[in-house]
Structures are given as structure tokens and as C-alpha cells.
C-alpha positions as CSV (number, residue, x, y, z in Angstrom):
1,X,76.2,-132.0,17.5
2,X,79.4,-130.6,18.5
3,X,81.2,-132.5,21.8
4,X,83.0,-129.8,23.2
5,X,81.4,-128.1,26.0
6,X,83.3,-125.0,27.4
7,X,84.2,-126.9,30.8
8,X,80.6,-127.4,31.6
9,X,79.8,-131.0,31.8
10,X,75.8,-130.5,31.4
11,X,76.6,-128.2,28.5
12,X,73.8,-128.8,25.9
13,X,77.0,-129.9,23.6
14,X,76.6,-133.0,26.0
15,X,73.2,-133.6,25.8
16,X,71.6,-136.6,24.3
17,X,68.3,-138.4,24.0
18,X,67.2,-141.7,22.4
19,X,63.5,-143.4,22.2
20,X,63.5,-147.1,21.2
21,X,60.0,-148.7,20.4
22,X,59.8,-152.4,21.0
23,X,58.3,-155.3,18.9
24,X,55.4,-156.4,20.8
25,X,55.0,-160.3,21.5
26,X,53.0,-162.1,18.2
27,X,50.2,-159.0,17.6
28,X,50.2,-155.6,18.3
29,X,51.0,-153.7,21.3
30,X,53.4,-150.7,22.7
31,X,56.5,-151.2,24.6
32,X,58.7,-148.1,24.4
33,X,61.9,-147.4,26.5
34,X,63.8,-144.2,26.4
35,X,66.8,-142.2,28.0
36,X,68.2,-138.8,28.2
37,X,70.7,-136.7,30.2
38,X,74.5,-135.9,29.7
39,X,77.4,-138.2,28.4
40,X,75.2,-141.2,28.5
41,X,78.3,-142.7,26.3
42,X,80.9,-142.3,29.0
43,X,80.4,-144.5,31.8
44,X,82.4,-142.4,34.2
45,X,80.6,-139.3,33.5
46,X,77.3,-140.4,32.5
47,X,73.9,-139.0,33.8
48,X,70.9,-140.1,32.6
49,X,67.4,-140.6,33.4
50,X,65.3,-143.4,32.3
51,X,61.5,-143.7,31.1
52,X,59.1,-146.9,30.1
53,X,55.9,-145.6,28.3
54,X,53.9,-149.0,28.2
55,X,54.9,-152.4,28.6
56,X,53.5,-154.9,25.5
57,X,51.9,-158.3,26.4
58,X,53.5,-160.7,29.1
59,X,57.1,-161.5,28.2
60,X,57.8,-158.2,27.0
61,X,58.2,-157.0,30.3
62,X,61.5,-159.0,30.2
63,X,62.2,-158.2,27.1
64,X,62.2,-154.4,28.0
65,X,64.7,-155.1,31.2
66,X,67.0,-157.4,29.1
67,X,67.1,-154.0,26.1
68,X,67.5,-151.7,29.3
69,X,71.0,-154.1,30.2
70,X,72.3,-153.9,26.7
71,X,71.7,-150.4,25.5
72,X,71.5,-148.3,28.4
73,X,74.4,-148.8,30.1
74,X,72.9,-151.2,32.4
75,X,74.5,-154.2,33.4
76,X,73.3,-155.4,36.5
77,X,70.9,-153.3,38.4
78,X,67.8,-151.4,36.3
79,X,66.8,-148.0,37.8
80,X,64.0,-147.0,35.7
81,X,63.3,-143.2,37.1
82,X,59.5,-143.0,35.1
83,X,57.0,-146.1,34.1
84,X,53.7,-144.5,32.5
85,X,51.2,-147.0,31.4
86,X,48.7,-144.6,28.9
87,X,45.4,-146.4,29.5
88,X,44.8,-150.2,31.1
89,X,44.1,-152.2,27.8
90,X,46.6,-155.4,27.7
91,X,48.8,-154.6,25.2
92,X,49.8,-151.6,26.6
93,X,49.8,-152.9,30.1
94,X,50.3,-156.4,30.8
95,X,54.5,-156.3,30.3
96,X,54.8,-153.6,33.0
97,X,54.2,-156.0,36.4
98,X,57.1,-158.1,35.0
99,X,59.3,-155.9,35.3
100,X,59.2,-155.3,38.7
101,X,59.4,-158.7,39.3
102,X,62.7,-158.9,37.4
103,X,65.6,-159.1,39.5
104,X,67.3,-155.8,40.4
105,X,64.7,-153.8,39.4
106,X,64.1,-150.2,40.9
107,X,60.8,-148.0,39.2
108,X,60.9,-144.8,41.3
109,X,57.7,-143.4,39.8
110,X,55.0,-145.0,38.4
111,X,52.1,-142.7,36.2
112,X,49.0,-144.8,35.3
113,X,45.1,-144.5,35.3
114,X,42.5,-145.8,38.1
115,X,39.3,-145.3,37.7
116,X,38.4,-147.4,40.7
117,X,39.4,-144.3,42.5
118,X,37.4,-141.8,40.6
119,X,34.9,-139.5,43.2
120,X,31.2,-140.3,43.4
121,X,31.4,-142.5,39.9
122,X,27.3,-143.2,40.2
123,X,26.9,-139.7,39.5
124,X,28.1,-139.8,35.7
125,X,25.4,-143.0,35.0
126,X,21.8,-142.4,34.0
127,X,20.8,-145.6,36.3
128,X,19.9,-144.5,39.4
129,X,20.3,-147.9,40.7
130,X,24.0,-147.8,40.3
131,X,25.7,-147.4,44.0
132,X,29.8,-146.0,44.3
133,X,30.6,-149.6,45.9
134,X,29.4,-151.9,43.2
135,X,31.0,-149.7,40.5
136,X,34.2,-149.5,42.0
137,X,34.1,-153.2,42.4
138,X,33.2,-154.7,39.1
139,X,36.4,-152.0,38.0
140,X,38.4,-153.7,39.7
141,X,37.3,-156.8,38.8
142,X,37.7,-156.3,35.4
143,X,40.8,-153.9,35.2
144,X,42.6,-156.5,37.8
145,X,46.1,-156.0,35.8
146,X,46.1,-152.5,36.3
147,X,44.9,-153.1,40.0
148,X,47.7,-155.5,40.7
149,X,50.2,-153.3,39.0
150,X,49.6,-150.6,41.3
151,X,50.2,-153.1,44.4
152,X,53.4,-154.6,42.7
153,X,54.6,-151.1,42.3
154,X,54.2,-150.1,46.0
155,X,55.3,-153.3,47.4
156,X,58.2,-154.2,45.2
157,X,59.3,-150.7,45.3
158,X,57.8,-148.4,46.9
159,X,57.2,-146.1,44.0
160,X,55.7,-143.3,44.2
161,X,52.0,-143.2,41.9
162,X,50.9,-140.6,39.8
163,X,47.8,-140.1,38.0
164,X,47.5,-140.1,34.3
165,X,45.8,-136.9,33.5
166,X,46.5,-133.5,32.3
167,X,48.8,-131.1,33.8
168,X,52.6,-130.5,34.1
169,X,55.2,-130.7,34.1
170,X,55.3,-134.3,35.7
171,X,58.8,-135.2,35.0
172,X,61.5,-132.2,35.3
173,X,64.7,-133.5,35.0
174,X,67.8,-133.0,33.1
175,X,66.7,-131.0,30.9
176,X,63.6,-132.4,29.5
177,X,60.1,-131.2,30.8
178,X,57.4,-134.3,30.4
179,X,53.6,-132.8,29.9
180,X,50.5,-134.9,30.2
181,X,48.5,-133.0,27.8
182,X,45.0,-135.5,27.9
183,X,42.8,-136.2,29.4
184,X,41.3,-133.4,31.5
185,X,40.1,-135.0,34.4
186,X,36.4,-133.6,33.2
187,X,37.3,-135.3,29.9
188,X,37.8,-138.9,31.8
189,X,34.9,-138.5,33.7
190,X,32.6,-137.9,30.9
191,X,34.5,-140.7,28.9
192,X,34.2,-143.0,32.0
193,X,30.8,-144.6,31.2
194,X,31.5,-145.6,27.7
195,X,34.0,-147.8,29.1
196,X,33.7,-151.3,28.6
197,X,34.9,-152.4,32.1
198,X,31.9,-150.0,33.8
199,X,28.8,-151.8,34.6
200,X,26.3,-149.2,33.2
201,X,24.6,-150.0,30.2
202,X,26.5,-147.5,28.0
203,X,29.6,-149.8,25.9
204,X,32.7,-149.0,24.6
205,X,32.0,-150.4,21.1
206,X,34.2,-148.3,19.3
207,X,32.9,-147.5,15.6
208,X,33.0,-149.6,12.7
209,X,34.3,-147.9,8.9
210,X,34.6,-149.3,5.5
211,X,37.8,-148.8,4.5
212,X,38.4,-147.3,0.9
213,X,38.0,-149.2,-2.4
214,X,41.3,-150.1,-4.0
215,X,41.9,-147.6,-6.5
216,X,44.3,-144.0,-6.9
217,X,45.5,-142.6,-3.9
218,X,43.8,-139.6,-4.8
219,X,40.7,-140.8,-4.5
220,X,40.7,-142.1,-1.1
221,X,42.0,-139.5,1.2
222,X,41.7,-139.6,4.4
223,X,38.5,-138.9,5.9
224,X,38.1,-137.1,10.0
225,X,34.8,-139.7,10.0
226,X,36.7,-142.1,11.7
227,X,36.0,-142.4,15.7
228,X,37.4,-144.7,17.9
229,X,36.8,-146.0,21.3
230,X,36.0,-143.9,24.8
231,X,39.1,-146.1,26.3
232,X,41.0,-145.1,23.2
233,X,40.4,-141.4,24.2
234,X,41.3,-141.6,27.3
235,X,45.1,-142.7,26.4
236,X,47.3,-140.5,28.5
237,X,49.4,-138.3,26.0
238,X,53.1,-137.5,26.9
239,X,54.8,-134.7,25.3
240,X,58.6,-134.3,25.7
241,X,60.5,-131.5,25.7
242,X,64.0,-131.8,24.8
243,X,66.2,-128.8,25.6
244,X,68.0,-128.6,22.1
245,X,67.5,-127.9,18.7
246,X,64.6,-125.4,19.1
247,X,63.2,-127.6,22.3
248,X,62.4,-130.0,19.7
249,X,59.3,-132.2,21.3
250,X,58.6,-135.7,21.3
251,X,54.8,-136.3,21.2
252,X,53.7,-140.3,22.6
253,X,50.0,-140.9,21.6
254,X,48.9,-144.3,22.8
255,X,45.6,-145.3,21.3
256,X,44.1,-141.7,21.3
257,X,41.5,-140.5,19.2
258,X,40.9,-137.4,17.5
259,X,39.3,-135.5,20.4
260,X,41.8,-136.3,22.4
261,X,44.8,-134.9,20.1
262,X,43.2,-132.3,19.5
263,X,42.4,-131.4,23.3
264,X,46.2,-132.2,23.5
265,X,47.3,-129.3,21.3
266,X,44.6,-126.8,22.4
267,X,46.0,-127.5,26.1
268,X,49.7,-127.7,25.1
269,X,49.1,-124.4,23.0
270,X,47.8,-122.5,26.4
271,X,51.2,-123.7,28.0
272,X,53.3,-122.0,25.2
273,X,54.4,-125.3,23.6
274,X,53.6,-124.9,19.7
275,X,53.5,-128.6,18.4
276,X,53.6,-127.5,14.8
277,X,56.3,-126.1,14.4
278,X,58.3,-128.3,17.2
279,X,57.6,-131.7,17.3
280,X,60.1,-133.7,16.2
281,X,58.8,-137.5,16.7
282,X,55.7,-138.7,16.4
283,X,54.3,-141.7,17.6
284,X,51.0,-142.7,15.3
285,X,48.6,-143.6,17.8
286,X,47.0,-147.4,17.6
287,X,49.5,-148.9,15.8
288,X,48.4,-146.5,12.5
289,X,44.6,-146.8,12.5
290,X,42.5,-144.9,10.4
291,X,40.1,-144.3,12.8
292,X,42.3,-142.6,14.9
293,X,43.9,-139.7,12.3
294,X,42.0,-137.3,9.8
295,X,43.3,-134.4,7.9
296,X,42.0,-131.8,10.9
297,X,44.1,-132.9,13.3
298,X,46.9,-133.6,11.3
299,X,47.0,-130.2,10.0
300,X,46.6,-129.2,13.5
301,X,49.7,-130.8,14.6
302,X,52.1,-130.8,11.5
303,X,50.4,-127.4,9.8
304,X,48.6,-127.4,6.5
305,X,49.3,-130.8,4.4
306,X,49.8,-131.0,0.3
307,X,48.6,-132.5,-2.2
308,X,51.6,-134.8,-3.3
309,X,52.4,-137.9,-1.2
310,X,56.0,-137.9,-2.5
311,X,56.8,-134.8,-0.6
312,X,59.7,-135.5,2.8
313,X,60.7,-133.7,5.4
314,X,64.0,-134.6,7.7
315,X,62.7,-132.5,10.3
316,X,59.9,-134.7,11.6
317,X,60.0,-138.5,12.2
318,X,56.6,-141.0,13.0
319,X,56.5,-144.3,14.2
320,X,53.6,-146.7,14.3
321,X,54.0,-150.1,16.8
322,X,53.1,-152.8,14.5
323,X,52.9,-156.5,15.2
324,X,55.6,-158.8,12.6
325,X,52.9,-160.2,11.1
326,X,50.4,-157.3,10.3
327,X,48.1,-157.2,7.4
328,X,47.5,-154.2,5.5
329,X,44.9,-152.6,8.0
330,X,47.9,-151.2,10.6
331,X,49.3,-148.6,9.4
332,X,46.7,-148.1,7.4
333,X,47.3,-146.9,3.8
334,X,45.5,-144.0,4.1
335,X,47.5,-142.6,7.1
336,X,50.7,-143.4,5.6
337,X,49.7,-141.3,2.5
338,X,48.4,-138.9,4.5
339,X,51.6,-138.5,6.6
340,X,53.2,-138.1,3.6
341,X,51.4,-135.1,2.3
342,X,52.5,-133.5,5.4
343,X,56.1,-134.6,4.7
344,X,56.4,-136.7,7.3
345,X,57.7,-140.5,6.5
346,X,56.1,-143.3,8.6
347,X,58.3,-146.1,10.0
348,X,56.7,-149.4,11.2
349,X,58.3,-151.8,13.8
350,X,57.2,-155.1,12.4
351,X,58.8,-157.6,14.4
352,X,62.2,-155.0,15.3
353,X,63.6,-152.4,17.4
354,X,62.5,-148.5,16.2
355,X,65.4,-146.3,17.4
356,X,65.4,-142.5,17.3
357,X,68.2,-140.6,18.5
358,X,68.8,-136.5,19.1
359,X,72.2,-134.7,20.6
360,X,75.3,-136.2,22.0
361,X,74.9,-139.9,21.2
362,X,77.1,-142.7,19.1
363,X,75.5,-144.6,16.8
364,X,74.8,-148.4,17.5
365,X,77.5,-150.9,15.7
366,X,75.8,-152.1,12.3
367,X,76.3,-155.6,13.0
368,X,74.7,-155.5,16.7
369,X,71.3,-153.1,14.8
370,X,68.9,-153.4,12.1
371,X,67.5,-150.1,10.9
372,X,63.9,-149.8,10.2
373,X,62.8,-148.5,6.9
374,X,60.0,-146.1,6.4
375,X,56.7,-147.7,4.4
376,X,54.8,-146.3,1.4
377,X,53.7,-144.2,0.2
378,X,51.0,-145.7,-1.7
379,X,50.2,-144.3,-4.9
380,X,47.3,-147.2,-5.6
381,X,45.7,-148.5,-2.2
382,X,44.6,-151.7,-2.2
383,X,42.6,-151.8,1.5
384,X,39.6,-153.7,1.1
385,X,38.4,-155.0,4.7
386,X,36.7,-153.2,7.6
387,X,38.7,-151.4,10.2
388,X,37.5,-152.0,13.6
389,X,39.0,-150.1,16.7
390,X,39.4,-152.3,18.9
């Protein structure tokens, strides 16, 4: 993008955005950090605003803080303006409370999900016996990271908490307009008792699916049978958009299902954002399941797909958080091929740094950065285990 910006110093010339996704401790987890605003490669003039979406397992949090110091710009105090945690599950939350504790550490806003503080929760369980007290109790008993997280933010510093669900935009600055577009609130409610952490007799199981036999590509497309859990669907869904380029979006999926996708386009459709023809990163949500993708909603979000898993596309990247030593259920074949038909090449972390960049922005020094390469596609698949979402 051309540097030269008329005298204005927020000229869009200026304007620059970058999204780095984290390895995540020994397994699999999400720990994304990102930036945007104006000259954020001129110290003097820089303005920028910085977002965490989800913080790993313990020990990333300072792993986030330390990438914050080297490739933000930095080098002694943090101010993170955003921290979202998508849903409460431990790989997507337990970094986050480190971070506050890290020294020089400022998190003005914090978005997350507490279902402790949901209205008259006995009302959505068939057992009468259930009282608002006892439920709200055994939530917080189980979801005590979340719990503490929510006092760590308030007491360290004082930051302001905002609920994960649908609406927007909850971030308006420089530029770039954040969306939640899922959960509804009267989706959450009606996901709440599938939870696992509620005490009603309802469990968030998840489904179980065969995977394909090994065989042609061809033969084992991608199926929309696959379902994942009620706390999967509940993942908060971010979508960013970028004021270049179209308003390119960036579209951060957590572990959401199906449903919830596609309740994220329908809603982000009635607010005049068209994710098909502007989304310009995707993340692949749960680390590339299979249960979590089907040709519906993929055609929903990227339009109509092909037949031909060779086709690309430069105009749309994906990303799937996947742990170093990942076998070959995450990403899952199927999804990768799948991506494929729609043009879209899917790149895996696997133990480094995913960094995606848009606008005014130098490129990081070869010898300091290891570029991740895309995976597949798979013309023969050779998954043979069962998939399980959780």
C-alpha cells in the first residue's frame, strides 16, 4: 500500500493491521494477539490499539506479554486496550489471568462470558427442584478460572467487563469496528443446560463421528453431520472490520459450531456486513475439526465451493491453532480439502507464530521469523480414528 498520505497522518495510506496466532503450550489451544491503527512502524508517530482474543494454557499468558514487548513496539509497559476470552474452556482461558499478573500490565477492557450471572437460570431446567442459588454456585465452582479472572481483572486493573454476546459494535476505534455476531443471548440461554459445568441432568457430550475411510479425496467429502458441543456453540465470534481494501473483515471463530456460524452470518448480514464477499482471514474454529465445518456453512461464508481441491485464491487466508505435536485429526483432512474447493489455503501453527498482515506495515526480518506454510491438500485421505469434540 502506498505511504504517502496527502498531510493527513490517519490517512488510510497509514493504516495497518497485523493478527499473530500463538503456539499453545504442549496440546491445543488459542492464543491470538493483534494490533492496528496508524504508523505502528514509527515510534514517534505511532497509534495503535491492541487486542488479545484468548490466552492458551498457563505459561502462555507470559508468553503473549513477552511477543507483545518484541513485536508491538512494547518495551516496558503493555497496554492491552481489548482482552476477549470466547467461551471458559482452558485452553482458551487459562493464559489470560497471567497476564495481568505480569508486571506492567494495563487491560482496559475485558469481554468474557458468565453464566453465573445469567437471570432466573432454574427456569431453563426441566427439574423443578433446581433453585437460582445452587446453580449459580456449582457454576462457579466449576468455571473458577473464569470466576477469578473476572476478579483479577477488576482488581489489578480496574477494567471495565463486557459481556460476550451478540451486538455491536463493541470496539470502535481507529478505524476498525469489532462485532460480536454469536451468541444471542436467547441462543446462550437455551444452550446453557447442555453445559457440562450446569448441575441439571442434561451433559455437554458433544457428538461422536467416524471419520472417513482412507481412500480418494473424492469420495469423502465433507459431510454438515458433524455437531459439536453446546459450550462449543456458545464461543463468542468476533468479526473485524478493517477500513481498507473493500473493509476487508477478519472473522475469529473460537470453538463454534455450525449453528453458531451460521447465526453469525444471518446476524452480520442484517447489519450490512456481507462475509462472502469480504472476509479476508479466517480463523478455522477448534483447531480444524470436522465436526465443526460442513459444505452449508462454508458455502455460506466463502460462496459456492468447486469441485477441484487444487483451486487458490490470494484473496482469503485461514488459520487453524494446532498443537506441535498434532496427529492427523486437527485440521482434519476433510476440512483442509474442503477449504480448498473454496479456494482458500489452510495454514496450521504447529509449534510457531501465524502472522497475517494488511496496510501500512514492514515485514519482520527473515532471520528474527519463520513463515508458516499452508497444508494439503489431500488428494488420498488417510484418517482413520474417531473424531471426538471435545
Amino acid at each position: 500500500m502506498n505511504n504517502t498520505s496527502s498531510g493527513n497522518p490517519d490517512s488510510s495510506d497509514a493504516f495497518g493491521f497485523e493478527i499473530d496466532f500463538l503456539p499453545v503450550g504442549e496440546t491445543e489451544g488459542d492464543a491470538i494477539c493483534m494490533r492496528w491503527g496508524y504508523h505502528l512502524d514509527d515510534p514517534s508517530r505511532r497509534r495503535q490499539f491492541v487486542m488479545v482474543v484468548d490466552g492458551g494454557y498457563q505459561g502462555d499468558g507470559q508468553a503473549i506479554v513477552r511477543h507483545l514487548k518484541k513485536w508491538y513496539g512494547m518495551k516496558h509497559d503493555v497496554k492491552i486496550n481489548v482482552m476477549a476470552n470466547t467461551h471458559p474452556d482452558q485452553d482458551h482461558i487459562s493464559g489470560l489471568e497471567e497476564i495481568f499478573n505480569e508486571p506492567g500490565v494495563k487491560v482496559e477492557k475485558l469481554i468474557m462470558q458468565r453464566p453465573w450471572n445469567i437471570s432466573q437460570p432454574s427456569t431453563l431446567f426441566e427439574d423443578n427442584n433446581l433453585k437460582d442459588e445452587y446453580i449459580q454456585r456449582i457454576i462457579k465452582e466449576k468455571l473458577s478460572s473464569a470466576v477469578q479472572l473476572e476478579k483479577t481483572a477488576k482488581r489489578i486493573c480496574k477494567s471495565e467487563i463486557i459481556d460476550a454476546i451478540q451486538g455491536g459494535p463493541l470496539i470502535c476505534e481507529l478505524g476498525v469496528s469489532c462485532w460480536a455476531l454469536s451468541p444471542s443471548t436467547k441462543d446462550y440461554r437455551e444452550l446453557f443446560p447442555y453445559f457440562s459445568f450446569t448441575p441439571g441432568e442434561a451433559k455437554d457430550i458433544g457428538d461422536v463421528r467416524v471419520k472417513p475411510k482412507k481412500g480418494p479425496w473424492y469420495l469423502n467429502r465433507l459431510q454438515d453431520d458433524g455437531a459439536t458441543s453446546a459450550s462449543n456453540e456458545s464461543s463468542l465470534v468476533l468479526c473485524l472490520v478493517l477500513p481498507i481494501q473493500g473493509r476487508n473483515v477478519v472473522l475469529l471463530t473460537g470453538d463454534a459450531g455450525q449453528t453458531a456460524l451460521g447465526n453469525a452470518v444471518s446476524y452480520a448480514g442484517r447489519q450490512g456486513i456481507d462475509l462472502p464477499s469480504r472476509i479476508r482471514l479466517f480463523q478455522v474454529p477448534h483447531h480444524g475439526s470436522a465436526q465443526n465445518l460442513g459444505p452449508t456453512i462454508l458455502d455460506k461464508l466463502f460462496g459456492p465451493g468447486l469441485d477441484n481441491i487444487h483451486c487458490r485464491s490470494s484473496r482469503i487466508s485461514a488459520v487453524a491453532s494446532v498443537s506441535a505435536e498434532s496427529d492427523s485429526m486437527h485440521p482434519s483432512q476433510q476440512v483442509v480439502n474442503e477449504l480448498a474447493c473454496h479456494g482458500i489455503c489452510l495454514a496450521v501453527t504447529k509449534g510457531h507464530t501465524y502472522n497475517f498482515q494488511i496496510g501500512d506495515l514492514r515485514v519482520r526480518p527473515v532471520l528474527e521469523w519463520s513463515p508458516v506454510e499452508p497444508v494439503g491438500p489431500f488428494d488420498n485421505l488417510d484418517e482413520t480414528t474417531d473424531e471426538r469434540t471435545k
